[in-house]
LODREN-947287 format. One record per residue: residue in one letter; x, y, z of N, C-alpha, C, CB in turn. Coordinates in steps of 0.2 Angstrom, whole numbers, plus 5000, padded with zeros to 4 digits. Glycine has a CB too. Example, Ala and Ser with C-alpha at 12.3 -4.5 7.8 and 13.67 -1.06 7.14 Angstrom:
<sites>
A506649725039506249785039506649845039505749785045;S506449895035506849955036506450005039507049975029;
</sites>
This chain:
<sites>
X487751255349487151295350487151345356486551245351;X487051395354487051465360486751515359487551495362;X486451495365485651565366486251615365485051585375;X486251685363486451755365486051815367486851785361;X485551795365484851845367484151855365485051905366;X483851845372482951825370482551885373482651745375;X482151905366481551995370481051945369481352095363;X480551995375479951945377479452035374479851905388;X479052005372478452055371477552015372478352085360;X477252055377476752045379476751935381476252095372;X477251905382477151855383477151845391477551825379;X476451805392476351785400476451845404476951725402;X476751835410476851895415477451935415476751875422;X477851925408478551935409478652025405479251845404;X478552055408478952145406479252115401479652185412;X479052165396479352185389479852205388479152225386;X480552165385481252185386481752125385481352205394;X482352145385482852075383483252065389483352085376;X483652005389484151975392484551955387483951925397;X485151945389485951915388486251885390486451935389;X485951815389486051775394487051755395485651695391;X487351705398488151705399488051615394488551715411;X488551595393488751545385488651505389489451545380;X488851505396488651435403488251415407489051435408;X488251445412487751415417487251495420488351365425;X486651505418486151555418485651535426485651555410;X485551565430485251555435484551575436485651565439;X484151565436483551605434483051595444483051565426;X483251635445483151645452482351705456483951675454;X482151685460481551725463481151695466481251745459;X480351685469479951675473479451635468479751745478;X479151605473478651565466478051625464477951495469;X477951585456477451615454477751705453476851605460;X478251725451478451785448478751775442478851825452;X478851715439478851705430479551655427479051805426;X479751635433480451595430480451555425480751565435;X479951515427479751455424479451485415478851415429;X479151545415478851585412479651575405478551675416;X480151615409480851635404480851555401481651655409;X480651515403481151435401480751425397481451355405;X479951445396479451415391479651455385478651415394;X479851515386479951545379480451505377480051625378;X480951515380481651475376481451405373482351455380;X481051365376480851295373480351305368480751245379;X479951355369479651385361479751355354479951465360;X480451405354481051415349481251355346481551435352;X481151275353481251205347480951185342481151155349;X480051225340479651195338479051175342479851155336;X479351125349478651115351478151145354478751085354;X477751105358477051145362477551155366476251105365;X476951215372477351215378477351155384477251265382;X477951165385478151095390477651085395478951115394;X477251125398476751135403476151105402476551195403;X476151115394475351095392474751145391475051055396;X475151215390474851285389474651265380475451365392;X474051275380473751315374474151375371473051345375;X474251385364474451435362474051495362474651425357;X473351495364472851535364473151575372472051485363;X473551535377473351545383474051595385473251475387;X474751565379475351625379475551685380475451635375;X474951725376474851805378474751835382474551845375;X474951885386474751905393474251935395475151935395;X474151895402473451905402473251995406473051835406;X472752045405472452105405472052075413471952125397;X472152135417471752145422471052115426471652185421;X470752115417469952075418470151995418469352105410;X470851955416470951915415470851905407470651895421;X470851915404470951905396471551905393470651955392;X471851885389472451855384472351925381472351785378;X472851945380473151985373473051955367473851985373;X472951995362472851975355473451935353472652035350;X474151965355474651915354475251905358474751915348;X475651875356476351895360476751905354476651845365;X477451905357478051885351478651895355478051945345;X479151815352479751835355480151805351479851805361;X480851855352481251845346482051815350481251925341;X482451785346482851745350483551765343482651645353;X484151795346484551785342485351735345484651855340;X485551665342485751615344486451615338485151545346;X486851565342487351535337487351475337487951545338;X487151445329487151395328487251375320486651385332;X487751305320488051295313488651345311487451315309;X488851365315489351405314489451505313489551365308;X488751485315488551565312488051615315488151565306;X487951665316487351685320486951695317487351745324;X486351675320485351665317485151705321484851585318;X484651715319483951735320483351725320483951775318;X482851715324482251695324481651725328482251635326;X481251725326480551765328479951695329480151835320;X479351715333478951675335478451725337479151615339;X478051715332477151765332476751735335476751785326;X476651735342476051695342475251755341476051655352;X474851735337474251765337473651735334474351825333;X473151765337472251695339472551625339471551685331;X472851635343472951545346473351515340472151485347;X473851545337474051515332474751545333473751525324;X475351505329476251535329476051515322477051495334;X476551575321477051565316477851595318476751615310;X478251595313478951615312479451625309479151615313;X479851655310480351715305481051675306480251825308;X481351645299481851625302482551655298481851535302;X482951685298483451735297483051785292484051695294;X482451795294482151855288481651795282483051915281;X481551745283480951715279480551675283481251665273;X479951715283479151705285479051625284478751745278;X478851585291478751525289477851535292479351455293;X477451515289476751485292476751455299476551425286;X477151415303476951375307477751385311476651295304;X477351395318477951375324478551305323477551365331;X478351265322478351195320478851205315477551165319;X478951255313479351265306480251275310479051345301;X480251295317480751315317481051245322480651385318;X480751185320481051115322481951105320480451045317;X482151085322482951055319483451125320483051015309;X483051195319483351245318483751285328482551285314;X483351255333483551275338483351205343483251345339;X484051165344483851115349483951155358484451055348;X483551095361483651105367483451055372483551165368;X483651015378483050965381482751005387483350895385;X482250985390482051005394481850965401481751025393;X481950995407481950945413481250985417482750935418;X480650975419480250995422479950925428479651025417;X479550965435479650925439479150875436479550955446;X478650895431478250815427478850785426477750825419;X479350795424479650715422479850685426480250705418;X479950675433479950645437479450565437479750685441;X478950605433478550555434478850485429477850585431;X479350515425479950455422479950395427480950485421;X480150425431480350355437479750345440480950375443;X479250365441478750365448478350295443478150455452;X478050325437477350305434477950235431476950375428;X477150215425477350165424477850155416476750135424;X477850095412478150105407478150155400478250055406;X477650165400477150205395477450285396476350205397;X477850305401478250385403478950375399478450405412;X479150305400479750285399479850275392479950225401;X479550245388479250235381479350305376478550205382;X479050355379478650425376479550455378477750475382;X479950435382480250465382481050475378480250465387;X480950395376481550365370481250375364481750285370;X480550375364480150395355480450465356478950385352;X480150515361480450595358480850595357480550655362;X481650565360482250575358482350545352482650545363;X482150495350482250455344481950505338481850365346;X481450555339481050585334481550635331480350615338;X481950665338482350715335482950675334482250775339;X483350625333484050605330483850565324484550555336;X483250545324482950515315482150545314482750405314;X482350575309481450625307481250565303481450725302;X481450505300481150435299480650405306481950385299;X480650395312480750355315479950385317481350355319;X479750435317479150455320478650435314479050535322;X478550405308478350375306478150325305478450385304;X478850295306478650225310478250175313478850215313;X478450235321477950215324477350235324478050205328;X477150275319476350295320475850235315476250385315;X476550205311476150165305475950085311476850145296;X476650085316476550045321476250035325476850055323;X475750105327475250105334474750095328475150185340;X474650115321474050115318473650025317474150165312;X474250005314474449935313474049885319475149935314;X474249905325474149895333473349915332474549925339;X473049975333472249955332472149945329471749985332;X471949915324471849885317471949805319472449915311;X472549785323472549685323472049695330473649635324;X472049735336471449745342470749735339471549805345;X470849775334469949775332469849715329469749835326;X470249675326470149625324470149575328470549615322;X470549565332470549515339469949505342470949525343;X469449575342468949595346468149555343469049675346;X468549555334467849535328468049465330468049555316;X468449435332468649375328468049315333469749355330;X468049355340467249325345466849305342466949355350;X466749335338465749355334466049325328465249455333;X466449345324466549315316467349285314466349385311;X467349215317467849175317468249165308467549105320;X467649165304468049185297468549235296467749195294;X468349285299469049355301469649305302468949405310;X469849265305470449235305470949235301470449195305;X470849225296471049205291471649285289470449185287;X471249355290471649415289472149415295471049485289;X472149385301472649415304473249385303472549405311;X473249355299474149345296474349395292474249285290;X473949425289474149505286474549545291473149565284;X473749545297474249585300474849575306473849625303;X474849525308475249495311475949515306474949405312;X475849495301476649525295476749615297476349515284;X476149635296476549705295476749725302476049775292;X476349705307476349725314477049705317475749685319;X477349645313477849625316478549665312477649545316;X478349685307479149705302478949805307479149695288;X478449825305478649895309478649895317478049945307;X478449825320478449825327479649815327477749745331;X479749765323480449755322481049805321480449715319;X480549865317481049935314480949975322480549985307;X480349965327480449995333480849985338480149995336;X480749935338481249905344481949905344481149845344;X482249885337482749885334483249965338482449885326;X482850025333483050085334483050105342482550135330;X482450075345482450075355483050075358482150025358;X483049995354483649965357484350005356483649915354;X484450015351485250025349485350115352485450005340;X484750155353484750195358484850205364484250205357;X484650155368484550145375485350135376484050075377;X485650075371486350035371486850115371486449955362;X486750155366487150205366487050255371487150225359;X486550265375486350315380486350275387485550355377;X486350215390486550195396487450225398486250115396;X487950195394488550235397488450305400489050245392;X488050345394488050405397487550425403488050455391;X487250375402486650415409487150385416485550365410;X487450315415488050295422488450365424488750225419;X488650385417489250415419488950495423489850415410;X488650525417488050575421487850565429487250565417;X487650505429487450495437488050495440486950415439;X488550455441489050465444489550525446489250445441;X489450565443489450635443489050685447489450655437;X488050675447487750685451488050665457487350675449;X487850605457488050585463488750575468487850535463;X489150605465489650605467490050525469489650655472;X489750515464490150415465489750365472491150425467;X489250415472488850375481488450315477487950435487;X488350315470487850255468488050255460486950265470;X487750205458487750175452487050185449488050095453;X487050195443486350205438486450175433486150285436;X485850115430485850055427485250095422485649965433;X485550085413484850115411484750025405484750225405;X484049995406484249945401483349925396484649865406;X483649915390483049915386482649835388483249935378;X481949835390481649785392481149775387481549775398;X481449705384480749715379480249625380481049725368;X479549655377479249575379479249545376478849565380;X479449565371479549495365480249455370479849525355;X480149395371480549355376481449345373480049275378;X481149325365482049315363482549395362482049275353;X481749425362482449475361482849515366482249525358;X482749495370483049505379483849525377483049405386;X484149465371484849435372485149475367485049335371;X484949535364485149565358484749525351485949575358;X484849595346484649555341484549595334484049515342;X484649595328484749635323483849635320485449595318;X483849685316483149695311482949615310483449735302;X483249605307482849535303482649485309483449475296;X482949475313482949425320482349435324483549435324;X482349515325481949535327480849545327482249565326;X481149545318480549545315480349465316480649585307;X480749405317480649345315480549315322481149315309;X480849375327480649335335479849355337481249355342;X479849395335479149435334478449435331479149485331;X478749395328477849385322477849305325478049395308;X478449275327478249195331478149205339478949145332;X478149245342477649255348477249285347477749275353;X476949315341476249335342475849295340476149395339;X476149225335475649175331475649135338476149145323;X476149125343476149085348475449095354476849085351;X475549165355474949205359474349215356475149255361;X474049195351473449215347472949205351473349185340;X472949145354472349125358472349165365472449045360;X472749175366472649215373472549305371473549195380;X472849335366472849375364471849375361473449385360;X471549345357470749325356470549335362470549255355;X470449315369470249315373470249385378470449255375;X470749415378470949485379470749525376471549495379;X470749535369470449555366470849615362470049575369;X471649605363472049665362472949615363471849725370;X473249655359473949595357474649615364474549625346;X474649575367474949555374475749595374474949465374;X476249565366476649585366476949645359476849525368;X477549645362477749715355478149775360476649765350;X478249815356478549885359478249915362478749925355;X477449915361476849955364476949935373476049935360;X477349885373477249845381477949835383476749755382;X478749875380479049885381479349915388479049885377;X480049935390479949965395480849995395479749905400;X480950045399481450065400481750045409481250145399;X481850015408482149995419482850025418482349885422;X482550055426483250085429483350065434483350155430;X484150045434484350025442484650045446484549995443;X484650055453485250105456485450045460484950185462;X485950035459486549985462486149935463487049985469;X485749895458485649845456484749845458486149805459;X484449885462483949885464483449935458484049905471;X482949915458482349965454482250045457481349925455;X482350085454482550145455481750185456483050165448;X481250145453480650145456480550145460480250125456;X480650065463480450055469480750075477480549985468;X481350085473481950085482482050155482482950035482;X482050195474482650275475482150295478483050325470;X482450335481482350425486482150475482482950455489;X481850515484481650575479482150615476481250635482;X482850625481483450645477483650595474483950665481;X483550535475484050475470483350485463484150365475;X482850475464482450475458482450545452481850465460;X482550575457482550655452483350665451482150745459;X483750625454484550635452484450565444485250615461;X484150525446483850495439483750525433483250465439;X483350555434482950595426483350645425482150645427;X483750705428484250725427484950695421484450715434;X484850635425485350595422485050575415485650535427;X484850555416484350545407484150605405483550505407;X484150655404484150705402484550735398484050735405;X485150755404485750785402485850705396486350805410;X486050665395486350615393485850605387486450575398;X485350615385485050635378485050695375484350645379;X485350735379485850805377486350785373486250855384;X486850745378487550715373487250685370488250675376;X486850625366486850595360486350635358486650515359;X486050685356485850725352486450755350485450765354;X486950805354487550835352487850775345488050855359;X488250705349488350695342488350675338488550695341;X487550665338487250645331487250725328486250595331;X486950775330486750815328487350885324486250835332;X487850865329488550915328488550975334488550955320;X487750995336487651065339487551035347486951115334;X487851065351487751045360486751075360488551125368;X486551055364486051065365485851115369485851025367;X485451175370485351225376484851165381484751315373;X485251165390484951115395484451175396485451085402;X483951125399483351195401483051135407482551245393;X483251175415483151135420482651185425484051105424;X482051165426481651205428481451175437481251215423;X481651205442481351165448481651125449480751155448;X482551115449482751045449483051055454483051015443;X483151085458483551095462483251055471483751175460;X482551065472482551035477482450965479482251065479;X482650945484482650885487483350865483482050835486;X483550895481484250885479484650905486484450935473;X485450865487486050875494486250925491486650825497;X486650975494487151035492487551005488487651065498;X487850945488488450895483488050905476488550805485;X487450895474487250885470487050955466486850855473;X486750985468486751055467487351075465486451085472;X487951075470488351085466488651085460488651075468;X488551025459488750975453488451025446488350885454;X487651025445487351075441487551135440486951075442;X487651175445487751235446488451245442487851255453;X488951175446489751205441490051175439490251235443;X489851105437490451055434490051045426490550955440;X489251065424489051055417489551115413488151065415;X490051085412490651125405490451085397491651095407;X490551155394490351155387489551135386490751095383;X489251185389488551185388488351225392488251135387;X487751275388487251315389486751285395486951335382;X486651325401486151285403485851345407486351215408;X485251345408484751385410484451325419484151395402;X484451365423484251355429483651365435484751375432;X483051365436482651395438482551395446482251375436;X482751415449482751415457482551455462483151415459;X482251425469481851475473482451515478481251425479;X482751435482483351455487484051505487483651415488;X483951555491484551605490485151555492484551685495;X485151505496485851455498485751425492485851405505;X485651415487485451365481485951415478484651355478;X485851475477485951535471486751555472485351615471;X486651545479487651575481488151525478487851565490;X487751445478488251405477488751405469487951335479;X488151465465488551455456489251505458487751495447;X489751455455490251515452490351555450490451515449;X490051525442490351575434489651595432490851515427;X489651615426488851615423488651675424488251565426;X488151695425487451745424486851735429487151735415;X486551775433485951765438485351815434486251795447;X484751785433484351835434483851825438484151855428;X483651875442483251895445482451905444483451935446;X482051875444481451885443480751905447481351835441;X480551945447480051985454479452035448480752065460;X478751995448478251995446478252025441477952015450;X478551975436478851995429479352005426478652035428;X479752065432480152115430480852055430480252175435;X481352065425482152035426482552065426482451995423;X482952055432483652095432484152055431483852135439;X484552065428485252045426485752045433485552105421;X486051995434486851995438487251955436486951985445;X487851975436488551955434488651905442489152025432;X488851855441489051785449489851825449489151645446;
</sites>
């Protein structure tokens, strides 16, 4: 997968015009608040999703003097991917996208999903490591959403399942004959809670080598980075297959019913799962540093890049926005010029930050406008 060139029309504050980007490492460089961030939201457009920010599509178009949106924007991206060069367009207009994918008209932005990968790193993910398990969770279902388009089904039938035995637990105070239905759900709760975990798991197991080995590389071998799937169902700590799962599952939840009654809401399951990270043996919460934590998420990022690539066949476009401070020079380095065989886009304030890239492509950004340099 390889950007080769993104026009922006009437989107946000960014001047009407194209860039070219370079096949490696793109530096997107300037002062705050002149649009850098602006360039990476369009490219991450292009996956399908919302924007990474949490911008409205209504809010896209650029805004007019009096402070009003444009009636629309539009940006068109031509990439290599599959073996071939594409093309794609993305209309945003009255708070709606659509888009154009090699010359056929799709209704919904959302259409151009599987068509153009890419991850992204902003300074919210951080909150990966700061916050609690619930960042961690959201962050293996995304990944998991896009290597099985199965899986987001799952667990929707999974979380629905889960209100549905709560609400119950909740009747069971006031009308003790309800009892009797929670074996219903206790069964289904427990085979789709077992198809979650399952998939978590054997995710986590295939994506911890690469987040060690990623960190190792950040960090230039100063530390160790532990990623491990913790779940509450208590047997399934020691590994365990579909059926095992489903059967260690549906027996702690028949064991906890009483305490679950009283609470009012089911104690254990995937929904109370967890992602722990360790840095040389310590909680990466608790002990790391803001460079050791933000050199974390980094490393989980990039390393959902490689098991996307090869489930998917195609490398991913990296899109690393504001990552660079409270990062050491070693570190920085490292981004700047050891990510080989992949596209990565860079967002940065410091001109001692910008000097350190090699190879690649710089652009300049200044109240809108981009200029192009060759490193």
């Amino acid at each position: 997968m390889n950007v080769q060139r993104l026009e922006t029309r009437s989107f946000r504050n960014l001047a009407d015009g194209e860039i070219f980007p370079s096949g490696g490492v793109n530096v997107i460089y300037g002062d705050n608040a002149q649009g850098k961030t602006n360039l990476l939201e369009a490219l991450w457009l292009f996956t399908g999703g919302h924007s990474f920010r949490g911008a409205k599509d209504s809010e896209l178009p650029r805004l007019d003097s009096a402070g009003h949106n444009a009636p629309g924007a539009q940006l068109a991206l031509d990439f290599f991917s599959e073996e071939r060069d594409q093309k794609a367009i993305l209309k945003i207009e009255n708070g709606r996208r659509s888009s154009v994918i090699n010359g056929v008209a799709k209704k919904t932005g959302a259409a151009l999903v599987g068509k153009i990968r890419a991850v992204i790193f902003s300074p919210e993910h951080l909150l990966l490591v700061k916050e609690g398990p619930h960042r961690r969770r959201s962050f293996i279902d995304g990944a998991l959403c896009q290597l099985r388009p199965g899986f987001a089904g799952t667990l929707s039938m999974y979380n629905r399942a889960l209100l549905q035995r709560n609400a119950l637990l909740k009747d069971l105070v006031r009308f003790a004959d309800l009892r009797d239905t929670l074996d219903v759900w206790d069964a289904r709760l427990a085979k789709l809670g077992a198809a979650v975990m399952t998939e978590r798991r054997t995710y986590v197991e295939t994506l911890a080598p690469r987040v060690e080995a990623v960190y190792r590389g950040i960090s230039k071998g100063k530390e160790a980075l532990t990623a491990v799937y913790a779940s509450s169902v208590k047997e399934l700590s020691r590994g365990f297959d579909l059926r095992q799962a489903e059967a260690a599952f549906l027996e702690q939840l028949r064991q906890g019913i009483r305490g679950d009654i009283r609470a009012g809401f089911t104690a254990c399951g995937p929904h109370r799962d967890d992602l722990e990270l360790f840095l040389d043996g310590f909680s990466a919460r608790a002990y790391g540093s803001q460079g050791q934590q933000r050199s974390a998420v980094l490393a989980l990022k990039l390393a959902e890049a490689e098991a996307l690539a090869d489930v998917s066949g195609e490398t991913p476009v990296v899109l690393l926005d504001d990552v660079m401070s409270e990062l050491d020079q070693s570190r920085q380095d490292y981004l700047l010029n050891h990510l080989h065989g992949r596209q990565v886009f860079i967002t940065c304030c410091s001109p001692e930050t910008v000097g350190l890239q090699e190879t690649g492509r710089r652009f300049r950004v200044e109240s809108g406008q981009i200029a192009t340099e060759e490193v």
